[in-house]
C-alpha positions in Angstrom: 107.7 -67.8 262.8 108.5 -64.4 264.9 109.2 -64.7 268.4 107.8 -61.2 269.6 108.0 -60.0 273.5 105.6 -57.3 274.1 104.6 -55.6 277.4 100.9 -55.8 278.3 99.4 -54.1 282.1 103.1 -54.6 282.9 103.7 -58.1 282.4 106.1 -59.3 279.9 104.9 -62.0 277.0 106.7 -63.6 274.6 104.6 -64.1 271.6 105.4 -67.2 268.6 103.5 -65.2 265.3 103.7 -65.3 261.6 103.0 -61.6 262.4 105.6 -58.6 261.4 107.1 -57.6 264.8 106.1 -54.3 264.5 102.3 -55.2 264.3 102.3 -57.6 267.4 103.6 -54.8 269.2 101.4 -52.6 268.2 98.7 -54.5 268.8 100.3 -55.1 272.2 100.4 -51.7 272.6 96.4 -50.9 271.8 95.4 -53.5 274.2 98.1 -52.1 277.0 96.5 -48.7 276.6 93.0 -50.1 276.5 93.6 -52.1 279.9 95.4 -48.7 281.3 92.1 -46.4 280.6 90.0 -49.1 281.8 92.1 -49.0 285.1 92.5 -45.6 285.7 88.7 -45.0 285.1 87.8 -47.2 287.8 89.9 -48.0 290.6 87.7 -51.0 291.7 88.0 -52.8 288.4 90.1 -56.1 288.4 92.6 -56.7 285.5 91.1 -59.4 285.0 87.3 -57.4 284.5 89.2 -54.8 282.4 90.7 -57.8 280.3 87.0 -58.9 279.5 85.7 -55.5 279.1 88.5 -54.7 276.6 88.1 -58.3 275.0 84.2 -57.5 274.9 85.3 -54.0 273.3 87.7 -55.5 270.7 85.1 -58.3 269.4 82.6 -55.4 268.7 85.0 -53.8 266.6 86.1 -57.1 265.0 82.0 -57.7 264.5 81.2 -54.3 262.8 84.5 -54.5 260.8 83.0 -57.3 259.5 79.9 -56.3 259.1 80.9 -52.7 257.1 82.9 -55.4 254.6 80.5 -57.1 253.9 78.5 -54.2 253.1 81.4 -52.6 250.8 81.5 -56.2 249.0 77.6 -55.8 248.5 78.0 -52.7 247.3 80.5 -53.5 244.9 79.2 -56.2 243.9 76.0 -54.1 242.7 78.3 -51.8 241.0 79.7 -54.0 239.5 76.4 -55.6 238.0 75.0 -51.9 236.8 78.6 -51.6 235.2 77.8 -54.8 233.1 74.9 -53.4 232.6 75.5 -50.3 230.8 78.2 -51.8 229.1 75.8 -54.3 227.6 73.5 -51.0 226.6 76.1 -48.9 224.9 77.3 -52.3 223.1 73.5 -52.0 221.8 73.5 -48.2 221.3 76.3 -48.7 219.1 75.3 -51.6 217.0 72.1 -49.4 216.4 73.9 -46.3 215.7 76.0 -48.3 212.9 73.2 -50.0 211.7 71.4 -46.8 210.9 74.5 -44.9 210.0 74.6 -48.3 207.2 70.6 -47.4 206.3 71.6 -43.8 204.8 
């Protein structure tokens, strides 16, 4: 376990992780930089508003990270299917080639 302090809309947290160091700070760092734009772009926004607009932003990039995996693992899968597939069929194509090649 990694105990990790990172700096977040100028606050100090010290983080327990199984996490590399360098990747809870940089995640740190993303969110730190996502509350900062949200701040700076509206001076009547909370931090706690820009901490649920950038929670609301990071979920939708967790959701269609998800959602293009599971489309690459579909896809694949298919080609993995069509490359049984046409191994099967040149198996065959071979087999029939020998077979006539025997025939002569």
């Amino acid at each position: 376990m990694n105990r990790v302090t990172v700096t977040i809309a100028e606050r100090q947290f010290t983080l327990l992780t199984d996490a590399e160091p360098a990747f809870t700070q940089k995640v740190a760092q993303h969110l730190d930089g996502k509350l900062t734009e949200l701040l700076a772009g509206d001076s009547k926004l909370s931090l706690l508003d820009a901490c649920i607009l950038a929670a609301l932003d990071a979920t939708e990039e967790c959701f269609n990270e998800q959602e293009s995996s599971e489309n690459l693992r579909r896809q694949l899968k298919e080609y993995l299917e069509e490359s049984t597939k046409l191994k099967l069929e040149l198996s065959e194509a071979r087999r029939e080639i020998f077979a006539l090649k025997g025939k002569k």
